[in-house]
C-alpha positions as CSV (number, residue, x, y, z in Angstrom):
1,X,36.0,-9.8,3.8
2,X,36.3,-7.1,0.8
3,X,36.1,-10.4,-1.9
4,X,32.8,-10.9,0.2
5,X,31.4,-7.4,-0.4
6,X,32.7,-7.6,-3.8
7,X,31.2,-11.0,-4.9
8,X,27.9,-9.5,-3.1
9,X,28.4,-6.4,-5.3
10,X,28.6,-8.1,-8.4
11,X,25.5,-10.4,-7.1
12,X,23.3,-7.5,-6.7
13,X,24.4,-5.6,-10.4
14,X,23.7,-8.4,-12.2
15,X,20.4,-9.0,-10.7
16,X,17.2,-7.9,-13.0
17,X,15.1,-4.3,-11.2
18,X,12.3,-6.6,-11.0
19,X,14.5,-9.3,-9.4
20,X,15.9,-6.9,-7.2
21,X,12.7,-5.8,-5.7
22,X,11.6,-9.3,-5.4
23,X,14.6,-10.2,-3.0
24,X,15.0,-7.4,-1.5
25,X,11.3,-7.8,0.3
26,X,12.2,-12.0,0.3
27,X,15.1,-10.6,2.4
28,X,13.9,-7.8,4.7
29,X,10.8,-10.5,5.3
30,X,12.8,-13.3,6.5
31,X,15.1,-10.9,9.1
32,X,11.9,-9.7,10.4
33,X,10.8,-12.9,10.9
34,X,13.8,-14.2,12.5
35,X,13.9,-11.4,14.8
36,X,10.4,-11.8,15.8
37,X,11.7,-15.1,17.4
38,X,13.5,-14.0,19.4
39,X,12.6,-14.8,23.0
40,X,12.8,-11.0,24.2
41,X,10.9,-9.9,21.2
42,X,7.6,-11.4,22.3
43,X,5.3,-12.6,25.3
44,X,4.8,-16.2,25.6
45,X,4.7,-18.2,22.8
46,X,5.2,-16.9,19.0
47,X,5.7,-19.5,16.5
48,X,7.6,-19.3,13.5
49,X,4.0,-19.3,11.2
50,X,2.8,-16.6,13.3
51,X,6.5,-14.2,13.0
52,X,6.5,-15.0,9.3
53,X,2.8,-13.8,9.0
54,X,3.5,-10.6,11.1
55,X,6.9,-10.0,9.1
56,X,5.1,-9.9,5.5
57,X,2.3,-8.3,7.2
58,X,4.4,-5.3,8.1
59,X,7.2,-5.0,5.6
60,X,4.2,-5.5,2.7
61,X,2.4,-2.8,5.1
62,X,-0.8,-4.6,5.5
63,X,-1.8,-5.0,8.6
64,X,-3.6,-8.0,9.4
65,X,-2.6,-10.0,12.1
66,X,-2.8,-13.3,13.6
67,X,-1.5,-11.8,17.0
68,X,-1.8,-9.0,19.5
69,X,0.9,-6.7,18.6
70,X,0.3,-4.7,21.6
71,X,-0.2,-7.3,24.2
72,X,2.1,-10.5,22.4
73,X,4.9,-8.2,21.4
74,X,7.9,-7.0,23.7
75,X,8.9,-2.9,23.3
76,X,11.4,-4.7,21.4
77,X,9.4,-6.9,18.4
78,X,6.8,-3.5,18.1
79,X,10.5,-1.7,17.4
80,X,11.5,-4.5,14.7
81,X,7.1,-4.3,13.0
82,X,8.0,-0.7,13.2
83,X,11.3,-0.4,11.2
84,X,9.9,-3.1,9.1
85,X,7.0,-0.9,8.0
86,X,9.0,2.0,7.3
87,X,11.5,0.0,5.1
88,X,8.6,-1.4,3.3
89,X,6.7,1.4,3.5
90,X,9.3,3.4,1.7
91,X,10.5,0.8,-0.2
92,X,13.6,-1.8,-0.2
93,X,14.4,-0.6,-3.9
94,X,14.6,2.9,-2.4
95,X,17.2,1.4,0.1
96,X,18.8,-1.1,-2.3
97,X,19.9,2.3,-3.8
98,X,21.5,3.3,0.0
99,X,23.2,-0.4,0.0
100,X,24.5,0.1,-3.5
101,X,26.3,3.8,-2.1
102,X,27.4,2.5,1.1
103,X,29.1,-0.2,-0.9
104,X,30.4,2.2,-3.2
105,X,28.2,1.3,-6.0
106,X,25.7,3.1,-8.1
107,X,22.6,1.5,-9.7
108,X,23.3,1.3,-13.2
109,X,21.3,3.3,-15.5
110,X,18.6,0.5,-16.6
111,X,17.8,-0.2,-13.2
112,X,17.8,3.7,-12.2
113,X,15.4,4.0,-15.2
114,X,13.4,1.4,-14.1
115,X,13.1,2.7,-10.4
116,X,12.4,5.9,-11.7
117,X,9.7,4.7,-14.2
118,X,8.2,3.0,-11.8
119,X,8.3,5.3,-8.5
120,X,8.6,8.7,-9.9
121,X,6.8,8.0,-13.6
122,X,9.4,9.6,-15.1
123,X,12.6,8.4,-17.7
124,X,15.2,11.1,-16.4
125,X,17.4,8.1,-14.5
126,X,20.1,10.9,-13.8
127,X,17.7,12.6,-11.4
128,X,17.3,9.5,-9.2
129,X,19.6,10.9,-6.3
130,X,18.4,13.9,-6.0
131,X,14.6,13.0,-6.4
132,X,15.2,9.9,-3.6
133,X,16.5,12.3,-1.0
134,X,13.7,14.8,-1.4
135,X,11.2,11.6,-0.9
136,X,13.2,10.7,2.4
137,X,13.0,14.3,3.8
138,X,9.0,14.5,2.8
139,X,8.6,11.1,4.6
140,X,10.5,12.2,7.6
141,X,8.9,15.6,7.6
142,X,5.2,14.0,7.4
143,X,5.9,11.4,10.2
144,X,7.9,14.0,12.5
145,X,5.1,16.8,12.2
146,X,2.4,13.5,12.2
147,X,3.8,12.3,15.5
148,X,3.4,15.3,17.6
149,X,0.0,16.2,16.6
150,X,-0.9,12.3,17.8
151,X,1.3,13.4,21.0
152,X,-0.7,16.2,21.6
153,X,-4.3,14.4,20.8
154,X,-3.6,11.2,22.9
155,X,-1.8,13.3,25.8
156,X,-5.0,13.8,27.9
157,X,-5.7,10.2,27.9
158,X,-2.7,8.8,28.6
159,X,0.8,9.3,30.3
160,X,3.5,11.3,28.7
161,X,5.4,8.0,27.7
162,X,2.4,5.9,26.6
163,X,1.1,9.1,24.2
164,X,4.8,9.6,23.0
165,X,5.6,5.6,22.3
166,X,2.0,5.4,20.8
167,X,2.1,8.5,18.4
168,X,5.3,7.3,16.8
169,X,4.4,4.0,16.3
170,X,0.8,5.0,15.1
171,X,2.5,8.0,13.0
172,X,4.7,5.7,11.2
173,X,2.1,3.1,10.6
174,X,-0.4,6.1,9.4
175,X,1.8,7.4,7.0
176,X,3.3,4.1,5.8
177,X,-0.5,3.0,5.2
178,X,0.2,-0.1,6.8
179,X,-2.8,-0.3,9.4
180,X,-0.7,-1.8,12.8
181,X,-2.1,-0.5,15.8
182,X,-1.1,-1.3,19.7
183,X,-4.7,-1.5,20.5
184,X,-6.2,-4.6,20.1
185,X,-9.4,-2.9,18.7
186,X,-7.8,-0.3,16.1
187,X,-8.2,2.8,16.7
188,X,-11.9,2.3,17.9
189,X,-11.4,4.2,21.0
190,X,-10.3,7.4,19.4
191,X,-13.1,7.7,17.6
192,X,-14.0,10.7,19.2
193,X,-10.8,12.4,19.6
194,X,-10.8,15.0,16.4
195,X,-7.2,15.6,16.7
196,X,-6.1,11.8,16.5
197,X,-8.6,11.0,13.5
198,X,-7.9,14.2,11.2
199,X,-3.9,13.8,11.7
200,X,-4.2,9.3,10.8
201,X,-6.7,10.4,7.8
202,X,-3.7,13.5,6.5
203,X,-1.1,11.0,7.5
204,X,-2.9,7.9,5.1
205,X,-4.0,10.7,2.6
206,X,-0.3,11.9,2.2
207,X,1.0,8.2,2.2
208,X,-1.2,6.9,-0.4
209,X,-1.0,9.8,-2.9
210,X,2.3,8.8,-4.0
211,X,5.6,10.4,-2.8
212,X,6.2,11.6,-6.3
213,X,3.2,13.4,-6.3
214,X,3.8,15.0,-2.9
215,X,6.9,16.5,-3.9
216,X,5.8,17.7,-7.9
217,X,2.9,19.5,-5.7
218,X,5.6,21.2,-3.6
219,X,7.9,22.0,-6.2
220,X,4.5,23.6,-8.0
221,X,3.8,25.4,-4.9
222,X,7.2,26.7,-4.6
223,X,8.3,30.0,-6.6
224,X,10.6,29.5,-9.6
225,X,14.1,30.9,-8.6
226,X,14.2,34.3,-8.7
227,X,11.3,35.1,-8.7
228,X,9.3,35.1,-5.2
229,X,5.7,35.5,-6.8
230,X,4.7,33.9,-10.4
231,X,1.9,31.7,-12.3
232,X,1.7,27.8,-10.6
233,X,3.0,25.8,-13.3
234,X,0.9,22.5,-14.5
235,X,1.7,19.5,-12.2
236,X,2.7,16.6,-14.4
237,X,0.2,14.1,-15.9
238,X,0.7,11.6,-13.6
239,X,0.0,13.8,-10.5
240,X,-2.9,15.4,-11.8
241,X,-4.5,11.6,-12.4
242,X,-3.7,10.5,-9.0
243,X,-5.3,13.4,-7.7
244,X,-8.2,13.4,-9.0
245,X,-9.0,9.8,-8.8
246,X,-8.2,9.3,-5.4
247,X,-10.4,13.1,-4.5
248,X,-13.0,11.8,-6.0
249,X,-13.1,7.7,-4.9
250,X,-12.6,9.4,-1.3
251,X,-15.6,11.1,-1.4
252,X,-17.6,8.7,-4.0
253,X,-17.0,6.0,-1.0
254,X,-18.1,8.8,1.5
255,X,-21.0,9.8,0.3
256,X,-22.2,5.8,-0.7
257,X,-21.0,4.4,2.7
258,X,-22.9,6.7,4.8
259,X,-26.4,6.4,2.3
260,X,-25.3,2.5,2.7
261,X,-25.2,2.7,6.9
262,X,-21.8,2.1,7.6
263,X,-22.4,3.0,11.2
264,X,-26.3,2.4,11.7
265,X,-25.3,2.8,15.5
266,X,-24.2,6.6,16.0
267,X,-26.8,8.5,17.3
268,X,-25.8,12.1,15.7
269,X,-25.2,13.1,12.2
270,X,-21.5,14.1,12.7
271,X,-20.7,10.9,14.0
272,X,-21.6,8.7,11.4
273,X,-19.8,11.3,8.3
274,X,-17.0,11.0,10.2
275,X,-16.9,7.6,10.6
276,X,-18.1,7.3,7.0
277,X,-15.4,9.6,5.7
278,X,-12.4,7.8,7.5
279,X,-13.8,4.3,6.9
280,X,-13.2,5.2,2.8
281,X,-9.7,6.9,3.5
282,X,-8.5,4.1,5.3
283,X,-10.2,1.0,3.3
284,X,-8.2,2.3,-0.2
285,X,-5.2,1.6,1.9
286,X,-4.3,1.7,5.4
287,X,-6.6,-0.5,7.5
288,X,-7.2,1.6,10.7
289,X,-10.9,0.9,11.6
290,X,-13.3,2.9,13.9
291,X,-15.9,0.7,13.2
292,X,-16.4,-3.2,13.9
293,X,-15.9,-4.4,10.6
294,X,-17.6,-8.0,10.7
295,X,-20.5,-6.2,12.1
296,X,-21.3,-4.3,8.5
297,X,-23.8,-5.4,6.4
298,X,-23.4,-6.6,2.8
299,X,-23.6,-3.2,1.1
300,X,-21.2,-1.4,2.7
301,X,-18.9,-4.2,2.8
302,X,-18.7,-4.9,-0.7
303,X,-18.1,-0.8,-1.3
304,X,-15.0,-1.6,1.5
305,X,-14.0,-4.2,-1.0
306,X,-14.0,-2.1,-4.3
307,X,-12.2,0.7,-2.7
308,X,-9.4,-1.9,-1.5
309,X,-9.3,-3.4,-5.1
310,X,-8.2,-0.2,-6.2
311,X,-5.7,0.8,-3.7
312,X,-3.8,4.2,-3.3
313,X,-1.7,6.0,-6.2
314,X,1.8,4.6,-7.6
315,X,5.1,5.1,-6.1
316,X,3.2,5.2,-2.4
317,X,3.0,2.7,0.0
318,X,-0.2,1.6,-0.6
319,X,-1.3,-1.8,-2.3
320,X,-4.5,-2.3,-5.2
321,X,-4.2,-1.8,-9.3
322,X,-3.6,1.7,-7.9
323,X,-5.6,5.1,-8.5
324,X,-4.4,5.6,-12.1
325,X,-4.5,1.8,-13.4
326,X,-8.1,2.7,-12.7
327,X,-8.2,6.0,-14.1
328,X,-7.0,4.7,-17.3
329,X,-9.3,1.5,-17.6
330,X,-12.6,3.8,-17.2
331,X,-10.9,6.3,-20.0
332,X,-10.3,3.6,-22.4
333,X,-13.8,2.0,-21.2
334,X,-15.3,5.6,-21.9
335,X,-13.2,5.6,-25.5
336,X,-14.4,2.2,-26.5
337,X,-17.9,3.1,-26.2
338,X,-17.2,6.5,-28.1
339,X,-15.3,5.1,-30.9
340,X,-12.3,6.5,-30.1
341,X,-9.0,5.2,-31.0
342,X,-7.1,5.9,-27.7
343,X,-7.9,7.1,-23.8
344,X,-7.5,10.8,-23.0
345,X,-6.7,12.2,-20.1
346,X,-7.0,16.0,-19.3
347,X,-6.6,16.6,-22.7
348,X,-4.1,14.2,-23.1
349,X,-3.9,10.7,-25.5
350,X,-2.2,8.3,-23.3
351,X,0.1,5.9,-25.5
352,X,-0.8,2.4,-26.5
353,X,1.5,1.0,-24.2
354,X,1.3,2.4,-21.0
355,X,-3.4,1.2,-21.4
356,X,-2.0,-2.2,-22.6
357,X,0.3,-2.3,-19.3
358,X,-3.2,-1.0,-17.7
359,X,-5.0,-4.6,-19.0
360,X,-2.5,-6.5,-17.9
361,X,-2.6,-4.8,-14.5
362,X,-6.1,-5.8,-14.1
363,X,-6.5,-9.2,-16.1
364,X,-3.3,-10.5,-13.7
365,X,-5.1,-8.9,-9.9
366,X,-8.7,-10.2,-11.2
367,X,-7.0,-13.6,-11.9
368,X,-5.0,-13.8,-8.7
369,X,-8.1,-12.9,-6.8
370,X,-10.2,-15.4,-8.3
371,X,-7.7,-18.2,-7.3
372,X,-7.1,-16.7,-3.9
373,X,-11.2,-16.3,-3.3
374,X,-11.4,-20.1,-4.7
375,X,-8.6,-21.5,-2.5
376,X,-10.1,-19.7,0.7
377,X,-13.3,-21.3,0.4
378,X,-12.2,-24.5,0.1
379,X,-10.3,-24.6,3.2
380,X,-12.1,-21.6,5.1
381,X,-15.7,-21.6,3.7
382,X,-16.8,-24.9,5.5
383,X,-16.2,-23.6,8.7
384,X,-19.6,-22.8,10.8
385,X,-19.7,-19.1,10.9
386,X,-17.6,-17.9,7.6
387,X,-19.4,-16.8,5.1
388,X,-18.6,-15.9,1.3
389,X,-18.4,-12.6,1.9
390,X,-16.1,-13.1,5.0
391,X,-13.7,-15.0,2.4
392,X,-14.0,-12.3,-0.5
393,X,-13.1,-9.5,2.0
394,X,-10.1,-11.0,3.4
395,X,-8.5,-12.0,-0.1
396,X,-8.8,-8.6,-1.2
397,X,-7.6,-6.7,1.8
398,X,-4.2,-9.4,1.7
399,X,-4.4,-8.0,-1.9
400,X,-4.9,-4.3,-1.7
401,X,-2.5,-4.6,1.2
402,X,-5.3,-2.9,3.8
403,X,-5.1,-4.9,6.5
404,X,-9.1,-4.8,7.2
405,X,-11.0,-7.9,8.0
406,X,-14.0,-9.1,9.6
407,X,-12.3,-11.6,12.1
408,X,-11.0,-14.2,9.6
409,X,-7.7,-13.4,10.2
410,X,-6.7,-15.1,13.5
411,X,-8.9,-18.4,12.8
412,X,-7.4,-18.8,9.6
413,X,-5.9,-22.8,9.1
414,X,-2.3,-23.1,8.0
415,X,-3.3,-23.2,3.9
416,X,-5.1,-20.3,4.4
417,X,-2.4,-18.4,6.5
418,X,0.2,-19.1,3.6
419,X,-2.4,-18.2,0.6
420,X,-2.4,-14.9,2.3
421,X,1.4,-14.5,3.2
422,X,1.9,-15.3,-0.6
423,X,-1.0,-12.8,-1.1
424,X,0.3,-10.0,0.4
425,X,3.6,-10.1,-0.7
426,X,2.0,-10.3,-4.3
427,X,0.1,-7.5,-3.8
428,X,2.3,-4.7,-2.3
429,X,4.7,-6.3,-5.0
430,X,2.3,-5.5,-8.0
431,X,1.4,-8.7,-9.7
432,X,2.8,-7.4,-12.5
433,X,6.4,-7.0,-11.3
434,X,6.3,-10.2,-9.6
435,X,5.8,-11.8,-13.1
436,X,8.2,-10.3,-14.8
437,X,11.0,-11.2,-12.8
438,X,9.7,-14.9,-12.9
439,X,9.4,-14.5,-16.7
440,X,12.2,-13.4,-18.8
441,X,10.7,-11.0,-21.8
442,X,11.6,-12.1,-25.2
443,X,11.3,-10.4,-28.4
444,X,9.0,-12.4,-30.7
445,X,11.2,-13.5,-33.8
446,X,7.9,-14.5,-35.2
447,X,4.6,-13.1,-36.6
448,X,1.6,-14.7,-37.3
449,X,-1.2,-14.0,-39.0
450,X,-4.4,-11.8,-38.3
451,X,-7.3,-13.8,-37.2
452,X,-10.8,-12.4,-35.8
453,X,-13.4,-14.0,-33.4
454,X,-16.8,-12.9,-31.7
455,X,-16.5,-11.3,-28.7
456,X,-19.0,-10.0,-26.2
């Protein structure tokens, strides 16, 4: 047994960070799915398609689905979708790094660096430990404090039970930005209810800004020590971008999908900025819906589609080229045209590297996409009834990880259930990870020549 755990020891160190990740959701996806078999974990009939689908639906905290999860699933399989969100939610680097204590391991310092360069943007790998526990406390805190403000909004309407079962779940699934509900029609019948909306839009908000950015606003916040009152200091680069962007696309997508008539049906004012306002929270990430999505016209579904291309911030759970990939792109679009030599962010350059990482980001998603939106139509689009708009919006929710469709989802044929599996496991990956750990890097040994062609 202990040559076991060593030779599983050794596996794991000598495994890539990129590698890592990419196993580590292969894994966690397969036990979900296996589980999900289980004949006490569903009602009737759940095939092994359909549990594979729900697992990489949840643990890549999407949410689309191909089944009821609360009328096919048992108490028990909405238990296993539940921990699977939260592990992929938080991340299964973030508990690779509990594995590697519990068997009395430490990451090594390339693949602390690497975790911390990509979930915290920062290159101190010795503060790993300390940063990791602060992001399990924040999540716990949000999802604690998030469930009993649910409890108390869905209380009237239901029994004590029901309202407690259904504001953890929901809680979880808010925060995780994964978009599972128990109700067959979203969260549709809360509509109303201001306590239930404003606590899933704080819970998607505070799960798609990026953990790191959650806590460097707290430690901000707090006073230094010693000293019980002094001047905030300057949040870090990084946090300020995310901020900003995602402030501003929350309110851009607002403003455009109520001038757009996202819901031509509500009769009063209020009703349709509200539905308007949580419509563009959720669609960057999280996939609740208050409105009938296949019901929207053209206009407003393509904004739904933009927001989901660009997903929440880095280091959260949410999918897309992420808040400040985007950022960055229209700073070096707004250079270019200038004639500067490099983006600048709040008075900032930004390095050479980190924008060409930024077209990479973008050339590999618009790439994928393009396949995926090709593939779809040629075994979806021929269907009576699914139109081109129906295929483009489910190929970029599997991307963006959202989990919104307009009823594609559950008539999709067995091509088009895989291209999507393989979808979403791309995109809450990052296609960029995912090629790296297929792709060893190599340092070119030689250089060519300068050559020029016409562009544009």
């Amino acid at each position: 047994m202990i040559e076991r755990i060593a030779g599983i020891r050794d596996l794991v160190a000598g495994r890539s960070p990129e590698g890592l990740l990419v196993g580590g959701f292969g894994a966690l996806i397969l036990l979900g799915t296996g589980l999900l078999q289980l004949p006490w974990a569903h009602h009737g009939e759940v095939g092994f398609l359909d549990a594979l689908f729900t697992a990489t639906s949840a643990v890549c905290v999407t949410g689309l689905i191909v089944v009821d999860t609360g009328g096919d699933f048992t108490t028990f399989g909405q238990a296993v979708i539940l921990l699977m969100i939260q592990a992929g939610g938080i991340g299964v680097m973030s508990f690779a790094a509990i594995a590697y204590q519990l068997l009395g391991r430490r990451l090594n310092l390339r693949a602390q660096a690497a975790l911390s360069n990509a979930m915290l943007q920062r290159e101190a790998a010795t503060e790993f430990r300390s940063i990791f526990r602060r992001i399990l406390h924040f999540v716990l805190l949000a999802e604690s404090v998030g469930a009993a403000l649910l409890f108390a909004g869905m209380l009237p309407e239901m029994g004590a039970s029901d309202a407690a079962c259904s504001a953890v779940f929901h809680a979880v699934s808010a925060f995780c930005n994964a978009g599972f509900s128990l109700y067959s029609d979203s969260l549709t019948a809360f509509r109303g209810n201001a306590v239930v909306m404003a606590t899933v839009m704080a819970l998607i908000v505070l799960g798609g800004i990026g953990h790191p950015v959650a806590i460097d606003v707290w430690q901000r916040l707090r006073p230094r020590s010693g000293k019980r009152e002094g001047p905030l200091r300057k949040l870090a680069l990084s946090s300020r971008v995310a901020l900003w962007t995602s402030g501003a696309l929350i309110m851009a997508g607002f403003v455009l999908l109520l001038a757009f008539g996202l819901t031509p049906g509500e009769s009063f004012w209020t009703d349709r900025a509200a539905g308007a306002l949580f419509q563009s929270i959720t669609a960057r990430t999280a996939g609740f819906n208050t409105v009938e999505i296949g019901d929207l016209a053209p206009a407003p579904l393509f904004l739904l589609v933009l927001l989901m291309f660009i997903g929440g911030s880095p280091g959260s759970c949410a999918g897309g080229i992420k808040t400040t990939t985007f950022a960055l792109w229209v700073a070096k679009l707004k250079s270019r045209l200038s004639g500067g030599k490099a983006p600048r962010l709040f008075g900032r350059y930004i390095p050479g590297e980190i924008t060409r990482r930024v077209s990479t980001i973008i050339g590999l998603s618009v790439a994928w996409n393009s396949l995926g939106i090709l593939l779809l139509l040629a075994t979806e689009g021929a269907r009576p009834g699914v139109g081109m708009q129906d295929v483009v919006f489910e190929q970029i929710s599997a991307f963006g990880t959202v989990g919104l469709s307009t009823g594609l989802t559950g008539d999709l044929s067995l091509a088009g259930r895989l291209w999507i599996i393989v979808t979403m496991f791309v995109g809450r990956l990052g296609p960029l990870t995912l090629a790296l750990s297929m792709f060893p890097r190599k340092q070119a040994k030689i250089r060519y020549p300068e050559g020029r062609i016409m562009i544009g």
